[in-house]
C-alpha positions in Angstrom: 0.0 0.0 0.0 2.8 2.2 1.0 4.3 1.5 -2.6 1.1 2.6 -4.4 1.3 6.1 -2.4 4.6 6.9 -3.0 3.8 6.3 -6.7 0.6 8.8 -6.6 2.5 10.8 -5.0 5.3 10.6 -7.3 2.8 11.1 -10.1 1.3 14.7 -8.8 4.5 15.8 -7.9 6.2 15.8 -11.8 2.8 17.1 -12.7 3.3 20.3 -10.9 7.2 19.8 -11.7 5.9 20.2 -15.5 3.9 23.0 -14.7 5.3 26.1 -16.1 4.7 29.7 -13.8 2.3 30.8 -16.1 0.3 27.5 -15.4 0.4 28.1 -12.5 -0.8 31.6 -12.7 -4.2 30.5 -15.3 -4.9 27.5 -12.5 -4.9 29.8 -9.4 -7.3 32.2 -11.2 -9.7 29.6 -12.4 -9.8 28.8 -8.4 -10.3 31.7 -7.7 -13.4 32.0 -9.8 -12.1 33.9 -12.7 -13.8 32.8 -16.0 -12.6 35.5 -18.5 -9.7 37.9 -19.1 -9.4 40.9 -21.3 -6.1 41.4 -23.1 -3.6 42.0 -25.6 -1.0 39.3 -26.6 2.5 40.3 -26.7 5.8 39.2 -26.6 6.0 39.7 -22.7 3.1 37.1 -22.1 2.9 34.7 -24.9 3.6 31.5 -22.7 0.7 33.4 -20.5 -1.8 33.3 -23.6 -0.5 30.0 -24.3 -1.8 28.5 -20.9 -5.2 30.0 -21.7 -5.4 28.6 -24.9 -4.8 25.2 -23.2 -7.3 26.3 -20.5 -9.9 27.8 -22.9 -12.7 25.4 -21.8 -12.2 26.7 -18.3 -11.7 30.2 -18.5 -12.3 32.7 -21.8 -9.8 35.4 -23.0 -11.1 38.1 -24.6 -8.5 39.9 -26.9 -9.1 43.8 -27.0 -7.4 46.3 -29.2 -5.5 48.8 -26.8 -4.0 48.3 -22.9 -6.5 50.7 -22.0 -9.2 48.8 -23.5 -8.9 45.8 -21.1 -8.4 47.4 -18.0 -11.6 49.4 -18.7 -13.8 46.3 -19.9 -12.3 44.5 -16.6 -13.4 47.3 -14.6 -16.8 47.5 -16.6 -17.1 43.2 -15.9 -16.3 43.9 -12.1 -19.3 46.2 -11.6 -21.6 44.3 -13.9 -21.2 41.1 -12.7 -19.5 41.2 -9.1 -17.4 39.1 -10.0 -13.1 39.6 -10.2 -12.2 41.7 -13.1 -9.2 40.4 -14.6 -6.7 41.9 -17.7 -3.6 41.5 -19.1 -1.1 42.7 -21.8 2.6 43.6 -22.2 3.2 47.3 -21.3 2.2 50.0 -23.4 0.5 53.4 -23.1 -2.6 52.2 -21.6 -1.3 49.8 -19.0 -2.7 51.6 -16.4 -3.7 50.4 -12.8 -6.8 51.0 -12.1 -8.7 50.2 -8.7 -12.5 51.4 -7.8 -14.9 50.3 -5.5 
């Protein structure tokens, strides 16, 4: 039995050993409840929108046309819905960090 453990446990281990940072990143938002993100890809972030693309039946990236663009249709999601508000992209002139309540 012992045997059988270790091997489970050797099993989840390289699973999370695979797991790059930006795995990591897309998994702790979908448990946190996040189902979409606003953004625009860039060079800074592809592996990012690569672990959505794998994730896309769990949590939906909208791609937007200017920084500004996503942190304002976050914000606009936040207030609609209640729930987290969530955007990314590379920086530019409308990465901005906005926070209201």
């Amino acid at each position: 039995m012992g045997a059988v453990c270790a091997a489970l446990s050797l099993r989840k281990d390289s699973a999370i050993a695979s797991m790059t940072a930006d795995d990591v990143l897309v998994q702790t938002l979908i448990e946190w409840g996040v189902d979409t993100i606003f953004g625009i890809p860039g060079d800074g972030i592809n592996g990012l929108i690569e672990s959505l693309r794998r994730r896309k039946d769990e949590i939906r990236f909208i791609q937007v046309r200017h920084e500004e663009a996503a942190a304002f249709a976050a914000c606009a999601y936040a207030k609609w819905t209640g729930r987290l508000g969530v955007c990314i992209a590379t920086s530019g002139p409308g990465g901005i960090l906005r926070r209201e309540a």
